[in-house]
Gaussian input, Z-matrix of N, CA and C with variables (Angstrom, degrees):
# hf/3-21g

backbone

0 1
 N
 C     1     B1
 C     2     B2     1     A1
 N     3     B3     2     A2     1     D1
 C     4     B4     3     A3     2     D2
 C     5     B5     4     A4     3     D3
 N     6     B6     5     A5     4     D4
 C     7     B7     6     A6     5     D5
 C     8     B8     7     A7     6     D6
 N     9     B9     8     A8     7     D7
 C    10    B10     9     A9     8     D8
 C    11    B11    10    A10     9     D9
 N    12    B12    11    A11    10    D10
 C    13    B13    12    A12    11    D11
 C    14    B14    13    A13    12    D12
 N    15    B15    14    A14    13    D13
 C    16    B16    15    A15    14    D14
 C    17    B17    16    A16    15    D15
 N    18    B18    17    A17    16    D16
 C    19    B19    18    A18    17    D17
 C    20    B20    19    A19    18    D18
 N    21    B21    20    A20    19    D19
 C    22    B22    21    A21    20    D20
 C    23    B23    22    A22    21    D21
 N    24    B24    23    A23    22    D22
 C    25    B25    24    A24    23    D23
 C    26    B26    25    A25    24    D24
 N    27    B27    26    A26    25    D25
 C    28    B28    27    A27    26    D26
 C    29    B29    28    A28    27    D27
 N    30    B30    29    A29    28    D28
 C    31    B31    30    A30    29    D29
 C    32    B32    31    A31    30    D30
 N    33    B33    32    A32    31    D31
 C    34    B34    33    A33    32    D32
 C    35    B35    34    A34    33    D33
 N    36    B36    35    A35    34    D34
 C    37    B37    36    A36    35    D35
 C    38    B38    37    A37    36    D36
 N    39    B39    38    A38    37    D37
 C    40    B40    39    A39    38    D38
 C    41    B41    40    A40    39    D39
 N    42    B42    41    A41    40    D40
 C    43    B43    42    A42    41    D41
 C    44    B44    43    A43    42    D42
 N    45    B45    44    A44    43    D43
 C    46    B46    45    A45    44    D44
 C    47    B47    46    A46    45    D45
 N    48    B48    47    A47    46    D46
 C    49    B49    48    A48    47    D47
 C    50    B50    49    A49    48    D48
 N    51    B51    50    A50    49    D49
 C    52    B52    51    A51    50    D50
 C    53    B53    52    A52    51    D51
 N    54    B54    53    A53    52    D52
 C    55    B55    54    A54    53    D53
 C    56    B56    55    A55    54    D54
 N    57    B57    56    A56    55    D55
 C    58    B58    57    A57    56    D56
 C    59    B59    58    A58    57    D57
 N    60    B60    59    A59    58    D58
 C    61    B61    60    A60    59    D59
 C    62    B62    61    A61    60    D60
 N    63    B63    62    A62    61    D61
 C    64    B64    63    A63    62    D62
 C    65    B65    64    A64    63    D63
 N    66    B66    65    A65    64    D64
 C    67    B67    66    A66    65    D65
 C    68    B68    67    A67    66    D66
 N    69    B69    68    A68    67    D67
 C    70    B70    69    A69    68    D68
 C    71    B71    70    A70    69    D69
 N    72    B72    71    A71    70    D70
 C    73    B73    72    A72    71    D71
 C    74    B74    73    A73    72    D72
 N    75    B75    74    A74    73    D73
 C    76    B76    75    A75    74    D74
 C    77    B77    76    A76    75    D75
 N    78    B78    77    A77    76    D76
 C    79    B79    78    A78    77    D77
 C    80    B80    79    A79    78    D78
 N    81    B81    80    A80    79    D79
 C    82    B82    81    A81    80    D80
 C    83    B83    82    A82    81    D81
 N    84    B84    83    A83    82    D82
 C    85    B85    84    A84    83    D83
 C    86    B86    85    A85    84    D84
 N    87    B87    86    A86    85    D85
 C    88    B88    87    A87    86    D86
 C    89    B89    88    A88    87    D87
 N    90    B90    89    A89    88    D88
 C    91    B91    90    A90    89    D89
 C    92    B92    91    A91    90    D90
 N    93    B93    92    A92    91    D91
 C    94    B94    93    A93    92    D92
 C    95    B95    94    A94    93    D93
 N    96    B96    95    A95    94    D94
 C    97    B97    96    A96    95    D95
 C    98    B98    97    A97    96    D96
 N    99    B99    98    A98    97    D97
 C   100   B100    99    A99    98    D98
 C   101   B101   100   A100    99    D99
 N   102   B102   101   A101   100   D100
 C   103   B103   102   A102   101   D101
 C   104   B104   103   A103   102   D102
 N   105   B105   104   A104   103   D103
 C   106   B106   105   A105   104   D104
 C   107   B107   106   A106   105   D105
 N   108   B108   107   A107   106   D106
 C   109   B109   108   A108   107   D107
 C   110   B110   109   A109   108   D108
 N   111   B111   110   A110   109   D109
 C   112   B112   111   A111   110   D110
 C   113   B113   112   A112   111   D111
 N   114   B114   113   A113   112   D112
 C   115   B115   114   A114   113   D113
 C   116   B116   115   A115   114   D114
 N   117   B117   116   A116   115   D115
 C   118   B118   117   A117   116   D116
 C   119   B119   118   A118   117   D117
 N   120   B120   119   A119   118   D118
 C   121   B121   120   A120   119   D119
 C   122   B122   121   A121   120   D120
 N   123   B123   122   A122   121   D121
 C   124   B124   123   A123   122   D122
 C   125   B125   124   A124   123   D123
 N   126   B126   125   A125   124   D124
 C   127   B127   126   A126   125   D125
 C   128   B128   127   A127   126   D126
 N   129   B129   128   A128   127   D127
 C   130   B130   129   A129   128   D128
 C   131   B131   130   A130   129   D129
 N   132   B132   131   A131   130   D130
 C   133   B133   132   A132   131   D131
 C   134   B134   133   A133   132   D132
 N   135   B135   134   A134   133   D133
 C   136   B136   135   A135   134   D134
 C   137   B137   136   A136   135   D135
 N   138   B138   137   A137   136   D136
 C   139   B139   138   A138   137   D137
 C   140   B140   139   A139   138   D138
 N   141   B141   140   A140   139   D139
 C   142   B142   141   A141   140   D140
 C   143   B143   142   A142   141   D141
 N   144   B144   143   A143   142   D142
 C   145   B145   144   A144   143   D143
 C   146   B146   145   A145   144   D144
 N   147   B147   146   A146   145   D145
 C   148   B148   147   A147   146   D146
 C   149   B149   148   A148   147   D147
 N   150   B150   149   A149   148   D148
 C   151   B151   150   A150   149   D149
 C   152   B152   151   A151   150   D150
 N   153   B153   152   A152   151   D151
 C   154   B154   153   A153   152   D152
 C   155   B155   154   A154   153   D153
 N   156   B156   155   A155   154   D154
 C   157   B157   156   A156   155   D155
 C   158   B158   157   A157   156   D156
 N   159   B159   158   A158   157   D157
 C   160   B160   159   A159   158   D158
 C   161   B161   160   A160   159   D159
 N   162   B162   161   A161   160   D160
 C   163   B163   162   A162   161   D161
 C   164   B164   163   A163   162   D162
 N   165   B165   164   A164   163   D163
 C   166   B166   165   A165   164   D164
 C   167   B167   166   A166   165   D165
 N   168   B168   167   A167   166   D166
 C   169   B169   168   A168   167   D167
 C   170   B170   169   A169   168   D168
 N   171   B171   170   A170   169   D169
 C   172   B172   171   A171   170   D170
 C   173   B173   172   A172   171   D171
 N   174   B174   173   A173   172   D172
 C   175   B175   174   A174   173   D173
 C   176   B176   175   A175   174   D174
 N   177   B177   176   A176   175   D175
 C   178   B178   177   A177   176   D176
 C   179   B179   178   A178   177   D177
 N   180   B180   179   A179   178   D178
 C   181   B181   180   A180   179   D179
 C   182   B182   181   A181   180   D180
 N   183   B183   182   A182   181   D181
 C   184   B184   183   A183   182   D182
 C   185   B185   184   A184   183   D183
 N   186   B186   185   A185   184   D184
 C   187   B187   186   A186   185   D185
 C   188   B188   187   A187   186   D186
 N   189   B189   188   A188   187   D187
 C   190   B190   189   A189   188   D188
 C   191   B191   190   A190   189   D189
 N   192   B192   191   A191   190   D190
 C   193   B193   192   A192   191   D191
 C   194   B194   193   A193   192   D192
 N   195   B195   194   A194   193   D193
 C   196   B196   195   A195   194   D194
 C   197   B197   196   A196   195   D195
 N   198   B198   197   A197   196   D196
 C   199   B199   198   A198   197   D197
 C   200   B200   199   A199   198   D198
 N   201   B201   200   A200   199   D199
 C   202   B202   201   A201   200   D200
 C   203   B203   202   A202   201   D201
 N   204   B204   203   A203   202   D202
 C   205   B205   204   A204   203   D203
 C   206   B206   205   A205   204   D204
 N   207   B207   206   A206   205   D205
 C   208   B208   207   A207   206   D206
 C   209   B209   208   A208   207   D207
 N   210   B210   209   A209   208   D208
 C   211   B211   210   A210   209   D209
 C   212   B212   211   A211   210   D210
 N   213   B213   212   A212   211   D211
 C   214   B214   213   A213   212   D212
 C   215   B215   214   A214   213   D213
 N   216   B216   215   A215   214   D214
 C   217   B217   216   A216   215   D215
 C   218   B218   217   A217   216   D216
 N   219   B219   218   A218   217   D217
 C   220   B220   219   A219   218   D218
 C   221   B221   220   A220   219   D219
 N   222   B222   221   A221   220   D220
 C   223   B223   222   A222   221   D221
 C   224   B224   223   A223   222   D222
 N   225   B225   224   A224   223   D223
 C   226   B226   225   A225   224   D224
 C   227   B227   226   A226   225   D225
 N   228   B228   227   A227   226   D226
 C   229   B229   228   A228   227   D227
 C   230   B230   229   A229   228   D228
 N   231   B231   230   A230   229   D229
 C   232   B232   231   A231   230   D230
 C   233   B233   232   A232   231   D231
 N   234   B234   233   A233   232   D232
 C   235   B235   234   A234   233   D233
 C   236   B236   235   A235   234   D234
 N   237   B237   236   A236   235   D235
 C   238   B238   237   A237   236   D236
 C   239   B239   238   A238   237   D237
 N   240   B240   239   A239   238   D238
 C   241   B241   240   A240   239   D239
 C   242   B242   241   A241   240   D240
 N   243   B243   242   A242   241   D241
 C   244   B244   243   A243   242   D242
 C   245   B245   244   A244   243   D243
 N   246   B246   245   A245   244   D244
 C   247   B247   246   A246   245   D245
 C   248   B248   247   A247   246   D246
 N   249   B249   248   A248   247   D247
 C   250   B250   249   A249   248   D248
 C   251   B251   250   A250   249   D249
 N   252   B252   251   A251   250   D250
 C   253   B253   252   A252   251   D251
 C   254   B254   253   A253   252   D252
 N   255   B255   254   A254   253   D253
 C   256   B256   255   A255   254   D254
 C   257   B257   256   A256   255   D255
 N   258   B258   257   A257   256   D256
 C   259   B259   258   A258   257   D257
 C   260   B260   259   A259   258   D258
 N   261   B261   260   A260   259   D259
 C   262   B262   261   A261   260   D260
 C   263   B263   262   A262   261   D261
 N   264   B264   263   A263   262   D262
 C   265   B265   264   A264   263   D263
 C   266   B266   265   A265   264   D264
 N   267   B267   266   A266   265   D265
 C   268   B268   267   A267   266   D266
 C   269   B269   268   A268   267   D267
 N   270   B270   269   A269   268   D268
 C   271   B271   270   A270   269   D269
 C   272   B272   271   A271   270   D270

   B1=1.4422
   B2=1.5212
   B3=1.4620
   B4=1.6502
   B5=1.3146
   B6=1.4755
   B7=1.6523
   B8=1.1001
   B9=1.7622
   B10=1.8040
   B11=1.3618
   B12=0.8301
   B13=1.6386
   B14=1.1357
   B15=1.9995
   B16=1.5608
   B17=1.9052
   B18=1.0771
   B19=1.2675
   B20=1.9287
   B21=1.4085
   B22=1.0148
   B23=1.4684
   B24=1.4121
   B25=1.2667
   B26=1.3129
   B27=0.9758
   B28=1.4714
   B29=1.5069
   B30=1.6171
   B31=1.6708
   B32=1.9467
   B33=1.1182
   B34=1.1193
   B35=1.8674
   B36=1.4549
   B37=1.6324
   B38=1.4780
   B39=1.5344
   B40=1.6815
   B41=1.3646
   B42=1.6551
   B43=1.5075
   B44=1.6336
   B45=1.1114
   B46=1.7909
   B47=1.3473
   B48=1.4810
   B49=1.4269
   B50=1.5818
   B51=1.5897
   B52=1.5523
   B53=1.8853
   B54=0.8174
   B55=1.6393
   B56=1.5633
   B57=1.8113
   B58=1.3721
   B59=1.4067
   B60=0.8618
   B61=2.3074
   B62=1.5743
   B63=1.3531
   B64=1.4154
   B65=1.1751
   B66=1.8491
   B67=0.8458
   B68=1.3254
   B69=1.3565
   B70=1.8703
   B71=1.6727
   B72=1.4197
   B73=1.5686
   B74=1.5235
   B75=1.2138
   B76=1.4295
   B77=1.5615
   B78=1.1943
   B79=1.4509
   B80=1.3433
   B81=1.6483
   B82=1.1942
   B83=1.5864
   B84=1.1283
   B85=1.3483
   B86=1.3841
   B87=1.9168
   B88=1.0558
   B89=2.5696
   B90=1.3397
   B91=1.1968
   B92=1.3402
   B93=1.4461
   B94=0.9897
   B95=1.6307
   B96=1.3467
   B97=1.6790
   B98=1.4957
   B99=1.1824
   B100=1.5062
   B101=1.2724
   B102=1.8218
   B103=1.2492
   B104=1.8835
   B105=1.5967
   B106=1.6753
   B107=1.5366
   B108=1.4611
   B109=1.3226
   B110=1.4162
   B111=1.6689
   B112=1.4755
   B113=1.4952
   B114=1.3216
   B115=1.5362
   B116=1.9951
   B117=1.2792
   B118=1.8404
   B119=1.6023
   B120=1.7420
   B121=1.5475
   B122=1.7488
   B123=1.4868
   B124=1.7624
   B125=1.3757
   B126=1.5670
   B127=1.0564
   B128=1.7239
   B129=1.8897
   B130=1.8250
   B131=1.8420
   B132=1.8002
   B133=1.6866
   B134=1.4812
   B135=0.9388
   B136=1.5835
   B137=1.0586
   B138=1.4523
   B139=1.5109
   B140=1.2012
   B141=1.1924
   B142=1.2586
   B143=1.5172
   B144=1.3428
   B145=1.4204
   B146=1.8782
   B147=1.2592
   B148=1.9326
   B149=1.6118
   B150=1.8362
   B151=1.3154
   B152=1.6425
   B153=1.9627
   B154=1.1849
   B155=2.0839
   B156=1.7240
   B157=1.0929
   B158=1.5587
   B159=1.2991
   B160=1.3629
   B161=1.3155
   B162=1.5886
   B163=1.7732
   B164=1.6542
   B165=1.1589
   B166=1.6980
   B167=2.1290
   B168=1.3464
   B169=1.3871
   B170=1.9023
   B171=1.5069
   B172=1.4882
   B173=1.5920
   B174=1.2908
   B175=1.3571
   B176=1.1350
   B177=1.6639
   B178=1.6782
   B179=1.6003
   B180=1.1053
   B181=1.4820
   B182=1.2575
   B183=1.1580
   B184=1.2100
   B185=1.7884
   B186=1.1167
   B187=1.6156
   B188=1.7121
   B189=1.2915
   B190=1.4433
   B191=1.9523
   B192=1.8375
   B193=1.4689
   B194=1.3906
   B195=1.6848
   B196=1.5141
   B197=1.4987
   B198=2.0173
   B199=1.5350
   B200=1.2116
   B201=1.1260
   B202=1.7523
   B203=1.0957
   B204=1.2917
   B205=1.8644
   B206=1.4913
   B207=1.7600
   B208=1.1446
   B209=1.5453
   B210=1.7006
   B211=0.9001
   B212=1.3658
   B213=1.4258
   B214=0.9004
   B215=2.0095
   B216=1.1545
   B217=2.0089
   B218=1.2535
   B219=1.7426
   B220=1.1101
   B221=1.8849
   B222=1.5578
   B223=1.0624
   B224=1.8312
   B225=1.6008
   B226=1.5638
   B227=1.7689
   B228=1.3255
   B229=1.1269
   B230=1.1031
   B231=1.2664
   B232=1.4242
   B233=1.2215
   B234=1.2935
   B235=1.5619
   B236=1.6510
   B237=1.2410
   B238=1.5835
   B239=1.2509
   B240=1.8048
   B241=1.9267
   B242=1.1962
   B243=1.3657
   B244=1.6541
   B245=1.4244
   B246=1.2048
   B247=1.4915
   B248=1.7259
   B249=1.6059
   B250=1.3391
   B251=1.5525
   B252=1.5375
   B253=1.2934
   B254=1.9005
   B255=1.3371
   B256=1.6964
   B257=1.6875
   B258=1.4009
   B259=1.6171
   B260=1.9895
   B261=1.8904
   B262=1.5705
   B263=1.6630
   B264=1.3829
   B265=1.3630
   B266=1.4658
   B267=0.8703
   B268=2.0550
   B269=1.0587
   B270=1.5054
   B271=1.4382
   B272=1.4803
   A1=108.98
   A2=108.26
   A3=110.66
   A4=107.39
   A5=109.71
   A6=111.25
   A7=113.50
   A8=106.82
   A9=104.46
   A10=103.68
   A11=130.50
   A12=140.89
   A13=112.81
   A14=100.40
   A15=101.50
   A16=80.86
   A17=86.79
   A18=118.66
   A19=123.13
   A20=112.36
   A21=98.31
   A22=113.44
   A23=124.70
   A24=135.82
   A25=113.93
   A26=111.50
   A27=115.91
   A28=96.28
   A29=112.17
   A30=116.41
   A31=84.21
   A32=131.92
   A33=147.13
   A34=141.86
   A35=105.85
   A36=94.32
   A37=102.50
   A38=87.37
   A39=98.01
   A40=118.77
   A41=119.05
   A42=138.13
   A43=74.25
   A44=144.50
   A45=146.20
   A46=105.88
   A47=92.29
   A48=107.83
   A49=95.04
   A50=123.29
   A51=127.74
   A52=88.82
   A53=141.08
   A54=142.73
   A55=116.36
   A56=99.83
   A57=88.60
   A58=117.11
   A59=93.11
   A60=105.53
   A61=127.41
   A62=99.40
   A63=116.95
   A64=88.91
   A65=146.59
   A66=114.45
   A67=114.93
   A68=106.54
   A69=108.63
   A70=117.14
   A71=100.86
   A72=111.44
   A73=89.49
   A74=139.63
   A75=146.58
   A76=86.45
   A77=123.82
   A78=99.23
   A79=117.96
   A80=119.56
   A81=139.89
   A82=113.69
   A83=90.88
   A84=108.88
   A85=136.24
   A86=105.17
   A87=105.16
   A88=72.11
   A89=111.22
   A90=106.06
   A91=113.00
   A92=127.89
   A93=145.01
   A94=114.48
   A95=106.01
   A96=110.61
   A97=108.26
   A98=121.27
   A99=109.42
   A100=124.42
   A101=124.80
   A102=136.03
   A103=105.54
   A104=115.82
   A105=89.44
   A106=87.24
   A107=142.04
   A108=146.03
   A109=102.69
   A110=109.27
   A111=117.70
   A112=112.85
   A113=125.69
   A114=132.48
   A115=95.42
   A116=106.19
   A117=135.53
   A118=82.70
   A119=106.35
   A120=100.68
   A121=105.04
   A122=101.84
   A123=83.49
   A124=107.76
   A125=130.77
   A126=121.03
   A127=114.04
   A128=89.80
   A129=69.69
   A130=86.97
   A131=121.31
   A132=103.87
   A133=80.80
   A134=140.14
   A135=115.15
   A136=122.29
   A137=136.91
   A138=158.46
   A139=97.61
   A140=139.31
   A141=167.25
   A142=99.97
   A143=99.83
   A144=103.59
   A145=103.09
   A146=118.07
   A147=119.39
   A148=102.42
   A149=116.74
   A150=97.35
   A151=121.48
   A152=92.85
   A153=113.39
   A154=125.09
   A155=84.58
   A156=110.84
   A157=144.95
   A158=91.96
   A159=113.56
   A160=128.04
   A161=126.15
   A162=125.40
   A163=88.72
   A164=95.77
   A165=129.98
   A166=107.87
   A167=87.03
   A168=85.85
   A169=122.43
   A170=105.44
   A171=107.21
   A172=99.51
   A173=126.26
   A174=129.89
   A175=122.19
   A176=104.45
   A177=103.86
   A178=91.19
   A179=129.59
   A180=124.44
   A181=91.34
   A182=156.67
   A183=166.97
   A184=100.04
   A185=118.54
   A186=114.66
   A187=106.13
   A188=121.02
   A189=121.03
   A190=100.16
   A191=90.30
   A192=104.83
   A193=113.91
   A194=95.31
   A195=125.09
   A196=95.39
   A197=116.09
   A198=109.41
   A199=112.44
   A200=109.83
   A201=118.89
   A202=133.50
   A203=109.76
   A204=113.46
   A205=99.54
   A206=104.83
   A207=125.74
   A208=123.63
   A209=150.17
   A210=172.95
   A211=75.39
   A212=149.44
   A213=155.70
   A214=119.87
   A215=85.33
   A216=103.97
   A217=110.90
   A218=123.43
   A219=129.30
   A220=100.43
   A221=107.75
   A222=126.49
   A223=135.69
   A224=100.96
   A225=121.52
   A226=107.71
   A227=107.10
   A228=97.50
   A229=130.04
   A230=125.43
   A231=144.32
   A232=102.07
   A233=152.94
   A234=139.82
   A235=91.72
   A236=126.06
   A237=110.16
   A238=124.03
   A239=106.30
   A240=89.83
   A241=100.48
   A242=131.12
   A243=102.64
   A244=102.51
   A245=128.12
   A246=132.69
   A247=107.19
   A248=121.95
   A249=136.54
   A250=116.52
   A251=108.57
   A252=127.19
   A253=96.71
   A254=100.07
   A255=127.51
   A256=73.15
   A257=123.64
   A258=121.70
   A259=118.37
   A260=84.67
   A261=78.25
   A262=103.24
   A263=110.67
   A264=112.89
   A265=118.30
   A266=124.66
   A267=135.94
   A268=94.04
   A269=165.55
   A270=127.96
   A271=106.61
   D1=152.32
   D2=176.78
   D3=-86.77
   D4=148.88
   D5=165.88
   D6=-41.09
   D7=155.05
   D8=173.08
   D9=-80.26
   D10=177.65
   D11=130.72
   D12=-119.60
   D13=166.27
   D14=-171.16
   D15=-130.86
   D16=168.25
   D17=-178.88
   D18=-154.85
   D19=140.07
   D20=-168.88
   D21=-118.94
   D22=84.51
   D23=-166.05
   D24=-61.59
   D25=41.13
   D26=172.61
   D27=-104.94
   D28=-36.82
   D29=-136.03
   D30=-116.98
   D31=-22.71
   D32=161.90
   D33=-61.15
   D34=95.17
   D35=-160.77
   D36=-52.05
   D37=-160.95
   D38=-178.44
   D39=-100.93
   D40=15.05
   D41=-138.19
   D42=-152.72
   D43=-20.39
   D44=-172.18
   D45=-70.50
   D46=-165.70
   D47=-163.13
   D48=-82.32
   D49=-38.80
   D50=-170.49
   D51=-53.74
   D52=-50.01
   D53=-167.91
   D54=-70.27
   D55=-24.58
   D56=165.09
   D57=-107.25
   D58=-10.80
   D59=149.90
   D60=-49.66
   D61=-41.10
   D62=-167.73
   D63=-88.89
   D64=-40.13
   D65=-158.23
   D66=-104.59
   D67=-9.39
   D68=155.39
   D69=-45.45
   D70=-40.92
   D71=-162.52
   D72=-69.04
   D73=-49.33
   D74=-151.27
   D75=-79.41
   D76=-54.02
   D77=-162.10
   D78=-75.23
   D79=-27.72
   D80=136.86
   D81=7.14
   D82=-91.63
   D83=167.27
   D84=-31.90
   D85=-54.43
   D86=-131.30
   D87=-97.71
   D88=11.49
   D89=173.20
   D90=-90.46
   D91=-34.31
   D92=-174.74
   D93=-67.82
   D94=-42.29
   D95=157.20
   D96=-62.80
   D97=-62.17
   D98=179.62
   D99=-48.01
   D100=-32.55
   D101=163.12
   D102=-52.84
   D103=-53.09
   D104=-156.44
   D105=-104.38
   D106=44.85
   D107=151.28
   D108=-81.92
   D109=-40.91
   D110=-178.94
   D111=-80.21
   D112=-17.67
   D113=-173.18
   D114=-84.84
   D115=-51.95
   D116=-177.70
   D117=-27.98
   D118=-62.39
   D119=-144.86
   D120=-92.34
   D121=-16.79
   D122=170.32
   D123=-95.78
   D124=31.91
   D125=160.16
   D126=-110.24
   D127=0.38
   D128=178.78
   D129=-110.79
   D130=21.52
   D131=163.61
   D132=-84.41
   D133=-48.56
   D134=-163.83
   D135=-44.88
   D136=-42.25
   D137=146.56
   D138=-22.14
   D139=-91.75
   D140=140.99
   D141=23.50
   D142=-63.98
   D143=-160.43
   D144=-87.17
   D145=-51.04
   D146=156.64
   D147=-23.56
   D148=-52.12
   D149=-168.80
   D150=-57.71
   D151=-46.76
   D152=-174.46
   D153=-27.52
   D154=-48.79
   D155=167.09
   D156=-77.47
   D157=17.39
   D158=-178.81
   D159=95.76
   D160=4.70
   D161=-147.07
   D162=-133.32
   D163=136.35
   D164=-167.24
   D165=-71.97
   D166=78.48
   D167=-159.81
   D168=-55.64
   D169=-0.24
   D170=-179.52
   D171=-85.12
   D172=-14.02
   D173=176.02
   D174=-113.94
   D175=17.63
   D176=156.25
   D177=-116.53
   D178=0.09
   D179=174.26
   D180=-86.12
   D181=-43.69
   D182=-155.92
   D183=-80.38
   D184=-65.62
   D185=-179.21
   D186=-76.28
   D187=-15.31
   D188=162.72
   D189=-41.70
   D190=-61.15
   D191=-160.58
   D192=-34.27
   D193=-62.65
   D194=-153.92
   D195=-52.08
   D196=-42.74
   D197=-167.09
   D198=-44.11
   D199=-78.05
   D200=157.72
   D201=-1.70
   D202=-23.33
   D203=178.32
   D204=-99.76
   D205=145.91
   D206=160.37
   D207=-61.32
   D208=102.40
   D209=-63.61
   D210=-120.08
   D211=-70.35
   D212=-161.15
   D213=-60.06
   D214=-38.61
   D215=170.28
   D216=-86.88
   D217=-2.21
   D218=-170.28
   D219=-99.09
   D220=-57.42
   D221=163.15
   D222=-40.11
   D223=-34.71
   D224=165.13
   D225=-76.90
   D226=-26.29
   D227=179.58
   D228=-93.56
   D229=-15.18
   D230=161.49
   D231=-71.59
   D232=-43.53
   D233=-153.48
   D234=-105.59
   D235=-21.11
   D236=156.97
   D237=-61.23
   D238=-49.78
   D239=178.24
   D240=-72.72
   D241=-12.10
   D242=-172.00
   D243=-76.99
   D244=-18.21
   D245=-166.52
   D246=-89.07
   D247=-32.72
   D248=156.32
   D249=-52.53
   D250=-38.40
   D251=-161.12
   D252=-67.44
   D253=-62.39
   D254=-169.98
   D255=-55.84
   D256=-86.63
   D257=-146.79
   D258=-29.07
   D259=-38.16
   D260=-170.02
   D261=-100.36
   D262=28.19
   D263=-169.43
   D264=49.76
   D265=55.74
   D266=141.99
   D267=-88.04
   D268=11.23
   D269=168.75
   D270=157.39

């Protein structure tokens, strides 16, 4: 990451350095959206392509999820539906 800078737009026109700050930050930005718009869409050919191949892609979005959880947030969540499960009688 680049250093921050500060600037104090109080004391700074709008033609200043705060404007050419702001507009680093904007373009900054506005690459980084273009970067994960491009990540967005080869992650849903991957989808795409799991389906292609036969695999139930709401339940690999689903074990995507679960990776992501801490063993412990994984564990609360399983003994709730199982406890939802029992309430409405599934199991």
């Amino acid at each position: 990451m680049t250093a921050a800078l500060t600037v104090d737009p109080t004391t700074a026109d709008a033609q200043g350095v705060a404007g050419e700050i702001l507009i680093q930050y904007i373009e900054r930005i506005e690459r980084l959206e273009e970067e994960k718009a491009g990540i967005a869409e080869d992650i849903r050919d991957v989808y795409a392509e799991a389906k292609g191949n036969g695999f139930d892609v709401k339940v690999i979005r689903e074990l995507v999820k679960i990776r992501k959880m801490e063993q412990h947030e994984l564990d609360e969540k399983e003994m709730l539906l199982h406890l939802y499960r029992q309430a409405i009688g599934m199991g």
